[in-house]
N, C-alpha and C positions, 0 to 999 in steps of 0.2 A: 764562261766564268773560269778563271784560271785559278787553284790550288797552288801557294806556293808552297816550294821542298819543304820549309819547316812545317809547313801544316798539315801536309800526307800522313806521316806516322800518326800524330794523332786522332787524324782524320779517322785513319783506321783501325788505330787502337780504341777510336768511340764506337764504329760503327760495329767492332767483335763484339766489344761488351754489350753493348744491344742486342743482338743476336744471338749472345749465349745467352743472356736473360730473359728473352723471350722463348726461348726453346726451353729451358730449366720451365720456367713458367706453365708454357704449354704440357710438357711431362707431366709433372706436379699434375698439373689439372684433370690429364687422359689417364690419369692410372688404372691400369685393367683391372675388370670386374673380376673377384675370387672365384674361380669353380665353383664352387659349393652355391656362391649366388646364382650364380647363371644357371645351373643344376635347378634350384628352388625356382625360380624365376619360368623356366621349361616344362614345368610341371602344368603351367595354367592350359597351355595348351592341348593337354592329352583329354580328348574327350568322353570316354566312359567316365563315370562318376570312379568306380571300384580300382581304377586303374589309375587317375588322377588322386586321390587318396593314398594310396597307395606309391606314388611318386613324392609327395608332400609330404608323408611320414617317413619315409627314407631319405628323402631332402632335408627335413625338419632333424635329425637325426646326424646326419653329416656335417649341419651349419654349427650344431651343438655344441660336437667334439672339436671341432677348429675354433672355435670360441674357447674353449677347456684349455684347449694347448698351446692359442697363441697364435693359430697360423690365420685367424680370423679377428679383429676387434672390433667390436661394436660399442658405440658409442652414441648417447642421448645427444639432441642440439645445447642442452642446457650444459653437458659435458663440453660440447666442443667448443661452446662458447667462452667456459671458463677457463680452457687451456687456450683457445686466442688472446684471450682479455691478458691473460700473465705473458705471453711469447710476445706480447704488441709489442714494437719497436727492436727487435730482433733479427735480423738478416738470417730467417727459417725458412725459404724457400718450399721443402720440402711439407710443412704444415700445413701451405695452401689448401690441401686435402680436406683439412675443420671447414674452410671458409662455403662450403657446397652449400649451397641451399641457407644462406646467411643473410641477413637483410645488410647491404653495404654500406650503412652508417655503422653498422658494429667493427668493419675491417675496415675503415678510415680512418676512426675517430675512437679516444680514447676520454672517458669523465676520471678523474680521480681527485685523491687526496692528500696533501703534500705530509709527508713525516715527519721531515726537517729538509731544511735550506741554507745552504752556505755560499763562498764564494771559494773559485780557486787562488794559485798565486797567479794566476792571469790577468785575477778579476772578474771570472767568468761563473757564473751562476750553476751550481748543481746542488740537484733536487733532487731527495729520495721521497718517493710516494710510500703511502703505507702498505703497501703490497710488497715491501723492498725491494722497487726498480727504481732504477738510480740513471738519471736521465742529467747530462751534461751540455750546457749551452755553446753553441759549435760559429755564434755569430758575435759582432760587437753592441749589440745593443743594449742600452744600460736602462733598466725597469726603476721607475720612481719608487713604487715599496715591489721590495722583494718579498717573495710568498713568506710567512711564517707557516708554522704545524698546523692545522685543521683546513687551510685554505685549501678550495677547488679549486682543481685548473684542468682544461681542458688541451687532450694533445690529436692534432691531427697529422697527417702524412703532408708531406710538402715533397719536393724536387729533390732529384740523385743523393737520397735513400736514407734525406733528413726529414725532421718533423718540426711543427712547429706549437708550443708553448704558450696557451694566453690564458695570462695568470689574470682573475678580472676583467673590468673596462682596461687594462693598460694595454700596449702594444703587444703583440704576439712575438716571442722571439725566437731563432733555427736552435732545434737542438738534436742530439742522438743520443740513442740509450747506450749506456755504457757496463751494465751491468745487470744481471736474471735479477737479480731479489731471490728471496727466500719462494720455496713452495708453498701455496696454500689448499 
């Protein structure tokens, strides 16, 4: 199969960006265990009782104070759920971190509630949900009724690093988020 000249660059300005996203990806994902873990974690294996104890209280002790200061966070699933739930639709690579141990309908798929609904001078549909993410329709498809305030709609993850929108029974339409929202 022959590549012509105009297609090479691209060819391989696609196949970089694959590659650095999958390495950013893989990172994100391997991030090394803190000492102070691996320390606590070391401990199970010492086998005198008085000496293992005594590992675990000095482990216990050191997880603490790196917690105190910041150079440790720890965080519940309910925590990390909620800071996924607000970052969804956000090109945060680095977050991948929350997703550990997540059930992967929560990093697919997003349930919400619309805030308000307008159109651009485009034509094009954006949506603020009430969490204030503001999510902007990135395709032409035109929705019989457009969401009002209270309306559900559900967002999932679609193709190069859009999402897609289905407001009801209607068609689903491409969108990206264009904006954090407020904190909650």
């Amino acid at each position: 199969m022959r590549i012509s000249a105009m297609l090479r660059p691209a060819l391989a300005a696609a196949l970089a960006a694959t590659w650095a996203l999958t390495a950013g990806v893989a990172a994100a994902q391997t991030a090394p265990e803190p000492d102070v873990i691996k320390t606590l974690k070391a401990c199970s294996a010492i086998k005198p009782d008085g000496e293992r104890l005594a590992c675990y209280d000095k482990a216990a002790q050191s997880v603490t104070k790196a917690q105190e200061t910041g150079e440790v966070i720890i965080i519940d699933k309910q925590s990390a759920r909620a800071a996924r739930r607000q970052a969804f639709g956000l090109d945060l690579p680095t977050l991948s971190i929350l997703d550990r141990g997540a059930d992967k309908a929560e990093t697919e798929a997003l349930q919400a509630v619309v805030k308000a609904a307008r159109t651009d001078a485009e034509g094009r549909l954006v949506v603020t949900l009430e969490d204030g993410a503001v999510w902007r329709q990135i395709d032409g498809e035109v929705l019989g009724k457009p969401p009002k305030a209270g309306t559900s709609v559900e967002i999932r993850k679609a193709a190069m690093g859009s999402y897609r929108m289905k407001v009801g029974a209607q068609p689903a339409i491409r969108v990206r988020r264009s904006e954090a929202g407020a904190a909650r």
